[in-house]
Every structure is written in C-alpha cells, then in structure tokens.
C-alpha positions as CSV (number, residue, x, y, z in Angstrom):
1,X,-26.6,-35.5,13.8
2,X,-23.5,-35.5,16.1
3,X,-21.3,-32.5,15.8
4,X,-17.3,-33.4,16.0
5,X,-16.1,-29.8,15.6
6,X,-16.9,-26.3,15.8
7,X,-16.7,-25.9,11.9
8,X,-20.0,-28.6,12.2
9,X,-21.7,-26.2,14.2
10,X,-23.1,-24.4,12.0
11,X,-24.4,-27.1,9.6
12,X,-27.1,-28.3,12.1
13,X,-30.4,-27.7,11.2
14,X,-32.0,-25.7,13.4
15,X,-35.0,-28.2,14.2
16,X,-32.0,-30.3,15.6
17,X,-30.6,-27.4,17.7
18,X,-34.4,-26.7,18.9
19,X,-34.7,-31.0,20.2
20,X,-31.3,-30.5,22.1
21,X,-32.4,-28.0,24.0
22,X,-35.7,-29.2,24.9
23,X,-34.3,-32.8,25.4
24,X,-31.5,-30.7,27.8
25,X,-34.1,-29.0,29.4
26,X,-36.1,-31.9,30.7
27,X,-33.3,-33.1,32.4
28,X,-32.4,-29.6,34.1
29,X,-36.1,-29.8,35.3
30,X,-35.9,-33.2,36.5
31,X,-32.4,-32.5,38.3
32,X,-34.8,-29.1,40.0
33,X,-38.2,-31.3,41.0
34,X,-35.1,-33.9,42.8
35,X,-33.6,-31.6,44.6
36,X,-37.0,-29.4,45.7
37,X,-35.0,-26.6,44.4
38,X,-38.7,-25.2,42.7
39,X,-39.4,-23.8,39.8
40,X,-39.5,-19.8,38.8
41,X,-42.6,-18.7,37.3
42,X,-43.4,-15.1,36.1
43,X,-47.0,-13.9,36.4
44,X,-48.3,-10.4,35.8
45,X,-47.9,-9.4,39.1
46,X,-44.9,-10.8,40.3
47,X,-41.9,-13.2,40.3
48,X,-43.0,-16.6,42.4
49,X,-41.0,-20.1,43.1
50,X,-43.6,-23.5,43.0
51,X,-42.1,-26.3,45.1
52,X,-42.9,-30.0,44.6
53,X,-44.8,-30.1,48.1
54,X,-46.8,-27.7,46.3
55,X,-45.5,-24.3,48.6
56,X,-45.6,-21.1,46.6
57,X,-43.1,-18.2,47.6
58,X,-43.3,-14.8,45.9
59,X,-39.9,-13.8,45.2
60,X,-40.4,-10.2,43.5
61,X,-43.1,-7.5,43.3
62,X,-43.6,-5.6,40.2
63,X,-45.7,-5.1,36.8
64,X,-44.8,-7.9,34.5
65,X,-46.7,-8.0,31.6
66,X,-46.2,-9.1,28.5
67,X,-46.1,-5.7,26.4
68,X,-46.8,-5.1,22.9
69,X,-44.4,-3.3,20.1
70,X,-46.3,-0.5,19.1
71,X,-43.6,-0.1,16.0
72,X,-42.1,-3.0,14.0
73,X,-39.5,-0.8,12.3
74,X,-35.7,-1.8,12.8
75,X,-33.4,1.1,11.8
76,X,-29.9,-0.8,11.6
77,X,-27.7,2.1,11.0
C-alpha cells in the first residue's frame, strides 16, 4: 500500500507500518556496518559500541536492567 497523502495515513494497517520500518531499518544498519560507525548495545551493566573489526568500547557506566511494573494500573485523570 503506497500512501499519497496524509489523510491515507492513517488507513495503513499496522502490519504494513511494522515492515516499513523494519525494511528502513536494515538499510540504516547496512549504511552503519559501511561506514564502521558501530552499533550501540545496552547490557545490564553498561552502554557499549561493537565495531565491524570486532573492537568493543564501553560508552556509559550504570545499572541497566530491564525492570518490572510492580502495578499495571493507569489512572487517566
């Protein structure tokens, strides 16, 4: 589905929106392993760039893991 206008927009299945992206994303990625620009990875303990020669840099120090919700409760007003 090609969209010709921003009325269209919104009549794209999501699936379709979901391939785009992916499909956009390869090519971002391929752009990024071309240029040796490396790719940005976030582990539990830290924030690290991979390069294609296979180099690893750590480019932040922290705690990040994944955390759980306790609560699932929205309150919207």
């Amino acid at each position: 589905m090609t969209i010709k206008s921003l009325k269209d927009e919104d009549k794209m299945p999501l699936s379709e929106v979901i391939k785009l992206v992916h499909k956009k994303m390869d090519d971002i990625l391929r752009v990024v392993d071309a240029l040796n620009l490396g790719r940005t990875e976030v582990k539990p303990d830290g924030v690290y760039r991979t390069f294609k020669d296979g180099n690893v840099i750590k480019l932040a120090v922290g705690d990040f893991r994944k955390k759980r919700i306790q609560s699932k409760r929205i309150k919207l007003f």
